[in-house]
N, C-alpha and C positions, 0 to 999 in steps of 0.2 A: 804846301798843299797845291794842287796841280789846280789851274786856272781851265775855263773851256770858251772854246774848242782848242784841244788838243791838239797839236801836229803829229805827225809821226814821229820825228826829234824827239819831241817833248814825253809823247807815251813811251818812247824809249826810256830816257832818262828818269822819267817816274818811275819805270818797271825796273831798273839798274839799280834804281838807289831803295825799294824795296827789299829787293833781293839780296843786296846788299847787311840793308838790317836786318834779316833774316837770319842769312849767314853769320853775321857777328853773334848771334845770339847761340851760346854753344850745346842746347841743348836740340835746337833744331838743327847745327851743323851736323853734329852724330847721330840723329837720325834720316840726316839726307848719305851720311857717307854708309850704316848700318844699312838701306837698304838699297844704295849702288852694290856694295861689296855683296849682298843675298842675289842682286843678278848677274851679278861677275860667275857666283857659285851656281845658277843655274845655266849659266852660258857656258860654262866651263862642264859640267855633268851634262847638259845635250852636245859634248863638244867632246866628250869624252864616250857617251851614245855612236855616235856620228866614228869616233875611231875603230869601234869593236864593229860595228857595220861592217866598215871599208874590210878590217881584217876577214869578215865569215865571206863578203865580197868575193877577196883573193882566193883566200881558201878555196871558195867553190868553183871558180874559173881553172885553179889547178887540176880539180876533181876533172872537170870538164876536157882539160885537154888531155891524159890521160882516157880519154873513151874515144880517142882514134879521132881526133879531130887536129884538123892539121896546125900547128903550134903557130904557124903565121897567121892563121885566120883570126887566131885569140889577141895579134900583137893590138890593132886598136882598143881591144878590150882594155887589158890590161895598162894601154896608155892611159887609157881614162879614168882607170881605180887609182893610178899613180896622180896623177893630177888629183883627182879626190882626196889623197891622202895627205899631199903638201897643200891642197887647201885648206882642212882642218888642221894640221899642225900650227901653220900660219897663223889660223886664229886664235890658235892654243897658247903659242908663243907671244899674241898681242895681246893677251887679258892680265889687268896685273895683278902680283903674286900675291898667296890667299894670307892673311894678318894670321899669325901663330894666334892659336884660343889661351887668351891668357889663365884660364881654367885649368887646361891638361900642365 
């Protein structure tokens, strides 16, 4: 049991070796990994929001050049939906991959 005053060290090592027990205890294991993995899947559905954007994005920039505007004017544009698009990928590609429903 943690003696007072505290150090910093010390509430460390308190809060380590709680967390600790916690974790060993397996039904709070799986409901810390059940509701990481519920925001992976909501990171990944506004991440997957975020891609259909970027695409109406494009699409509408094409619209745009097409009405007579001069196709260099749109290159910044266009850089910048490309960067958009390899940023969300990027995140897309760092969330890790969703656990098969052992249901289906």
């Amino acid at each position: 049991m943690a003696r007072f005053p505290l150090t910093a060290a010390a509430l460390e090592q308190e809060a380590e070796a709680l967390i600790s027990g916690l974790l060993a205890q397996p039904a709070f294991k799986a409901a810390i990994q059940e509701l990481f993995m519920a925001s992976v899947k909501e990171l990944r559905d506004a991440l997957d929001g975020a891609k259909t954007s970027v695409d109406s994005l494009t699409a509408k920039v094409g619209q745009v050049s097409g009405a007579g505007i001069d196709p260099a004017d749109l290159d910044p544009v266009l850089a910048e939906v490309n960067t958009l698009r390899q940023t969300v990928e990027a995140l897309s590609a760092s969330l890790p991959a969703p656990k098969a429903d052992p249901a289906a």
